[in-house]
C-alpha positions as a Markdown table, in Angstrom:
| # | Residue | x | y | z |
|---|---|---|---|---|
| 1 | Unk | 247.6 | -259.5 | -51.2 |
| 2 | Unk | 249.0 | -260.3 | -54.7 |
| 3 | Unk | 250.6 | -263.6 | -55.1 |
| 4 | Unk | 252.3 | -263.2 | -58.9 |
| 5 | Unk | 253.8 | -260.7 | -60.8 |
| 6 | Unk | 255.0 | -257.4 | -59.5 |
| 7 | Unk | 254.7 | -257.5 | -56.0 |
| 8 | Unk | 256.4 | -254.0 | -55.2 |
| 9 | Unk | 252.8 | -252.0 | -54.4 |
| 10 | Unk | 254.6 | -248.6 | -55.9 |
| 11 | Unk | 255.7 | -250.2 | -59.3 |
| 12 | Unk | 252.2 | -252.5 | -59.3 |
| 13 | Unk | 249.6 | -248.9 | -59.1 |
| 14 | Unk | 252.7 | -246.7 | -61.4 |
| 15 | Unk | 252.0 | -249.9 | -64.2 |
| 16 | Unk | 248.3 | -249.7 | -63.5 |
| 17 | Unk | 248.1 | -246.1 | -64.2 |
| 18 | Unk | 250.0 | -246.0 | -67.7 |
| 19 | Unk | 248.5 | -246.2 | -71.0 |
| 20 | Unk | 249.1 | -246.1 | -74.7 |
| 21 | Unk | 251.9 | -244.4 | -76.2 |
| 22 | Unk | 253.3 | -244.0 | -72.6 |
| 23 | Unk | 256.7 | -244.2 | -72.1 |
| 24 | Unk | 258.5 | -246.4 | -69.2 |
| 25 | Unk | 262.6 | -246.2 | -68.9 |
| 26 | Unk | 264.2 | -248.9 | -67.8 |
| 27 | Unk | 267.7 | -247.7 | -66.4 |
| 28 | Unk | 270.6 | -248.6 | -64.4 |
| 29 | Unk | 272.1 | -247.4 | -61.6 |
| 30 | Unk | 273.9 | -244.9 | -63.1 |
| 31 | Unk | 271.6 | -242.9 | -65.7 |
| 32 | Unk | 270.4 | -239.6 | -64.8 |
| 33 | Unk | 267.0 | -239.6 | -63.5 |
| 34 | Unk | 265.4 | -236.6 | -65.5 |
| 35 | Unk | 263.1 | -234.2 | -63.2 |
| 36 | Unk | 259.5 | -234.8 | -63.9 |
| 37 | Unk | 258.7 | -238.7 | -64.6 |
| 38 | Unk | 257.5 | -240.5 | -61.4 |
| 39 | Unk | 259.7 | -242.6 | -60.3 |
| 40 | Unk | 260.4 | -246.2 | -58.7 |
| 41 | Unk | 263.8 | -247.1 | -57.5 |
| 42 | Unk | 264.3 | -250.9 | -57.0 |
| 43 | Unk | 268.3 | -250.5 | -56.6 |
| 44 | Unk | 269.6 | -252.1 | -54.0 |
| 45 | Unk | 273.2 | -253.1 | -54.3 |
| 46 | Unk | 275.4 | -252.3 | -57.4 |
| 47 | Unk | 273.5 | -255.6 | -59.5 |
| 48 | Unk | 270.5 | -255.7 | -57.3 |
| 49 | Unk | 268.6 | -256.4 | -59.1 |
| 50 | Unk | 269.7 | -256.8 | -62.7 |
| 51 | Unk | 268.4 | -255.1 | -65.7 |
| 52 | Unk | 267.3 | -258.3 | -66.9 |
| 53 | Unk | 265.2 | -259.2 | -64.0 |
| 54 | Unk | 263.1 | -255.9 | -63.7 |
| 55 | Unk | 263.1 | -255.8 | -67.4 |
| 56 | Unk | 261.7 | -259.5 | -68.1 |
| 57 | Unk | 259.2 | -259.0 | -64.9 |
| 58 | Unk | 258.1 | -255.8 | -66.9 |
| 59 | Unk | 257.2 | -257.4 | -70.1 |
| 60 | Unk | 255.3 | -260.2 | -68.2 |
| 61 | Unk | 252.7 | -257.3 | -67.4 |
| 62 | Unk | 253.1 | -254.6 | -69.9 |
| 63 | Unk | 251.6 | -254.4 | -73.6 |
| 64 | Unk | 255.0 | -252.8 | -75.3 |
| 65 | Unk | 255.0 | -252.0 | -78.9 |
| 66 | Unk | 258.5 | -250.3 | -79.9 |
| 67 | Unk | 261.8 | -249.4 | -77.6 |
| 68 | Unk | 264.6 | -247.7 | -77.8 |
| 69 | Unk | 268.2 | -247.8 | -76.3 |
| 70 | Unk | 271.6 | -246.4 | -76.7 |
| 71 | Unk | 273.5 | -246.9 | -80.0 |
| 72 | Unk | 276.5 | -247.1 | -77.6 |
| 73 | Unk | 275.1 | -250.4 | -76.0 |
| 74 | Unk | 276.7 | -252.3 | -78.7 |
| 75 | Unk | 280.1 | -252.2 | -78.0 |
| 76 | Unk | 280.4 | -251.9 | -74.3 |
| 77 | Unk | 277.8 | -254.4 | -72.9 |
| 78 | Unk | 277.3 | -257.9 | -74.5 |
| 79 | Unk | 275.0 | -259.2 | -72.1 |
| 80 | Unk | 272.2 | -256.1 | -72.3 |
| 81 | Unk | 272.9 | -256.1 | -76.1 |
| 82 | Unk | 272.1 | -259.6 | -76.4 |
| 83 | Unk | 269.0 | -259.2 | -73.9 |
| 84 | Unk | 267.6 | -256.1 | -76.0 |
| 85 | Unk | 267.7 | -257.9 | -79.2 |
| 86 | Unk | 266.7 | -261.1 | -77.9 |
| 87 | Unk | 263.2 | -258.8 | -76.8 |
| 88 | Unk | 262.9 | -256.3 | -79.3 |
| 89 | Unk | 263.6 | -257.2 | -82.8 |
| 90 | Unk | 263.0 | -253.9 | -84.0 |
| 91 | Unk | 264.7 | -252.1 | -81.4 |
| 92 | Unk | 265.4 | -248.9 | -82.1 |
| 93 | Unk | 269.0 | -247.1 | -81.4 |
| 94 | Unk | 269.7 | -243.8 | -80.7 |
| 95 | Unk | 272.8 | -242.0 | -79.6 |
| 96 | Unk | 273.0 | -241.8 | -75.6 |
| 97 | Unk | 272.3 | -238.2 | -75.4 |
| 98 | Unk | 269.7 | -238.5 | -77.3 |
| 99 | Unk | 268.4 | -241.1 | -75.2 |
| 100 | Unk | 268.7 | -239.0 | -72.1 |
| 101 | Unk | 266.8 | -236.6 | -73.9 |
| 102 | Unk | 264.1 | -238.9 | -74.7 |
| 103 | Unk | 263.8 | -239.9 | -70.7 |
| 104 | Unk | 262.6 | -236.9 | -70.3 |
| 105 | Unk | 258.8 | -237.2 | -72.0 |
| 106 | Unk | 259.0 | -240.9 | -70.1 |
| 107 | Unk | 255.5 | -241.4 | -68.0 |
| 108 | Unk | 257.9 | -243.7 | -65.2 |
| 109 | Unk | 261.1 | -244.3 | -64.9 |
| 110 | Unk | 262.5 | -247.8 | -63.3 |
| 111 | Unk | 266.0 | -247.8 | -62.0 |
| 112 | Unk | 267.4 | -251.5 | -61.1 |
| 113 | Unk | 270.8 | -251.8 | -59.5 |
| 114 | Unk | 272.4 | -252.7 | -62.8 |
| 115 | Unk | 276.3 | -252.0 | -63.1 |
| 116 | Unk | 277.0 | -252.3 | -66.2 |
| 117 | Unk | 277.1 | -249.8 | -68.7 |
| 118 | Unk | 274.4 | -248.3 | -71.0 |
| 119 | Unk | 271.6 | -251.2 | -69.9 |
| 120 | Unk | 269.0 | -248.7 | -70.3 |
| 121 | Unk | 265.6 | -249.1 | -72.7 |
| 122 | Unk | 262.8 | -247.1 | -73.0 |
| 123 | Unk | 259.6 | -248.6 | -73.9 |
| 124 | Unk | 256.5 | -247.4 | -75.8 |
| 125 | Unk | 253.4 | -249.0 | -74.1 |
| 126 | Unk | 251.0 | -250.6 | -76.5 |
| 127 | Unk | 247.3 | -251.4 | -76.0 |
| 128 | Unk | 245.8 | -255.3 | -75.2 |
| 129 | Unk | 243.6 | -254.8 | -78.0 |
């Protein structure tokens, strides 16, 4: 049995199996889940758990070298806003369609039980090395 990181056996072996270039959503409870992606809900409750939580325990294991979110994050959620950029200097905004577009060449997706709006990032997994 693990006892660190991601404990959750289906999001643990879905992390394991990614590689570089691959791309891993990070959404909230409300963005459409695009067909094809595998997928690994961890909502729970509308906030259960936060964006920030499965986000933070992601980059603890994951190599990430770019990400991008909705332009429209800037105006309607502080909080997220000020997460993304606190993690991603170079984060790089798109319009929210085109975000739900992107999704859709995502490798996993990872819904949280986030209620607030437009807390959604995609990342582009790097390499250790």
């Amino acid at each position: 049995m693990k006892k660190a990181g991601i404990l959750n056996r289906h999001l643990s072996g879905a992390l394991a199996e990614l590689g570089h270039g691959d791309g891993v959503l990070v959404c909230d409870a409300g963005m459409p889940i695009p067909a094809g992606p595998r997928v690994v809900d961890l909502a729970f409750r509308a906030g259960v758990p936060s964006f920030a939580e499965v986000l933070d325990g992601l980059l603890a294991e994951l190599v990430v070298e770019g990400a991008t979110a909705a332009r429209e994050i800037r105006g309607a959620n502080r909080a997220a806003t000020a997460l993304l950029d606190a993690r991603f200097p170079d984060l790089d905004l798109v319009p929210h369609e085109k975000l739900k577009e992107l999704s859709a060449g995502a490798r996993l997706v990872v819904r949280t039980g986030e209620a607030r709006p437009y807390a959604n990032v995609l990342l582009r997994c790097g390499v250790f090395f």
